[in-house]
N, C-alpha and C positions, 0 to 999 in steps of 0.2 A: 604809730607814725601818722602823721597829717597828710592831707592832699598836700598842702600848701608847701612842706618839703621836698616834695617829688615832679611838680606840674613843673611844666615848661610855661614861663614868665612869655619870653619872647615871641607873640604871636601874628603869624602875618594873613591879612584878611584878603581878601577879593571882591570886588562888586559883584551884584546879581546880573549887572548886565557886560562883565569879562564875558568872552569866548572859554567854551569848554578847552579846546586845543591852546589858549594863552595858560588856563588853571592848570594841565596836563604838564607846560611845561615850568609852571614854577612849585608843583610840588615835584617836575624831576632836580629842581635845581635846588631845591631845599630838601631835598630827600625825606618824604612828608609822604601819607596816603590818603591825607586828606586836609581840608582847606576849611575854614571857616567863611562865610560869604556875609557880609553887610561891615561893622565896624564892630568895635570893642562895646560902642553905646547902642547901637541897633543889629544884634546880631538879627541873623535873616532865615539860617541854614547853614548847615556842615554840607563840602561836595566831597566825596570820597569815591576814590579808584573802585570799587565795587559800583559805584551811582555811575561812574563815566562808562565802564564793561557792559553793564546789564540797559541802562537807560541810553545810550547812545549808542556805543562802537552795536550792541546786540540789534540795535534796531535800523541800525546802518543812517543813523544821522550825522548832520556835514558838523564836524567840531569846529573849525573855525567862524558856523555858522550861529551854533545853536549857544545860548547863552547861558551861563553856571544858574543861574535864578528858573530855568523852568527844567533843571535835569536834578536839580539837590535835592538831600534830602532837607525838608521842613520840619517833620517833628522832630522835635530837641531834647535830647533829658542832659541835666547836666549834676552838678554838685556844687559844693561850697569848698573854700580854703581849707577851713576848719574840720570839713566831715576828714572822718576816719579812713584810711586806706579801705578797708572792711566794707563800710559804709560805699567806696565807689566800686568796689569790684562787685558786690551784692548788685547793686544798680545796673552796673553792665551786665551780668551776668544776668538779671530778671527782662532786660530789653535789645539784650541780644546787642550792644553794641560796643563796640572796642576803644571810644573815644569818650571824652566828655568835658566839654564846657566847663570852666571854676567859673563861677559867678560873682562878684562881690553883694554886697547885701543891696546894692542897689539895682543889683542885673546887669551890671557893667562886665565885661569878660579880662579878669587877669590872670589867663593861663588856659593852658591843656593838657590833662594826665589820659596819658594813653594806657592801654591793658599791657603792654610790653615794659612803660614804665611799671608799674605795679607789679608786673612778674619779675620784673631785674631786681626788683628794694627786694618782695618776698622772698627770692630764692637768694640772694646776698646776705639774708636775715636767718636764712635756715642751720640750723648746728649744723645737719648734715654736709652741705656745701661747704664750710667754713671747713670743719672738720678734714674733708677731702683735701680744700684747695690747700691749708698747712700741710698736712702730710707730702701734695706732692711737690710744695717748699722745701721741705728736710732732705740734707743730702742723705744720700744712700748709706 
């Protein structure tokens, strides 16, 4: 299976210069734990609930003050449509990150496969789960 089967198409961005406390609340309104920051043609940086915890609320900065552009994170790894399920969880799993960018071949961003997408396909995919969820189908 593809990234390009499992990423989420629909992705909402934020300027580098939103307030942290605006990003806070529309990934609570988009049930999201993290934000892309620039546009689909210039992304900038990912802000994620982990960067808001450790680089603000930890350091006791004012979030309605401080802007998503100097708390995100900047280095990016991302992937392609086309790579392999394999391919992005190897990725995440060598940089330690739970999210990643699909890039088109231009660098344009059309999507976002998350580590929980990837673990719902694999474990959807495993005989054993399958296996289980028929059985507890069958009446008694």
């Amino acid at each position: 299976m593809r990234v390009t089967d499992i990423m989420t198409r629909d992705v909402e961005f934020l300027a580098p210069t939103a307030s942290v406390s605006e990003a806070a609340s529309v990934m609570g309104d988009l049930s999201v734990g993290a934000l892309p920051i620039g546009s689909a043609e210039d992304l900038q940086g990912i802000l994620t609930d982990r960067d808001i915890l450790f680089r603000v609320v930890a350091r006791g900065l004012d979030s309605t003050r401080t802007p998503v552009g100097d708390v995100m994170t900047a280095t990016l790894f991302s992937c392609r449509p086309e790579d392999s399920m394999t391919t992005a969880l190897d990725l995440m799993g060598a940089r330690n990150v739970r999210r990643l960018p699909v890039l088109d071949g231009t660098g344009t961003v059309v999507g976002l496969v998350t580590l929980s997408d990837l673990a719902r396909v694999t474990l959807l995919q495993s005989g054993t789960v399958q296996q289980a969820l028929q059985e507890m189908s069958e009446p008694a």
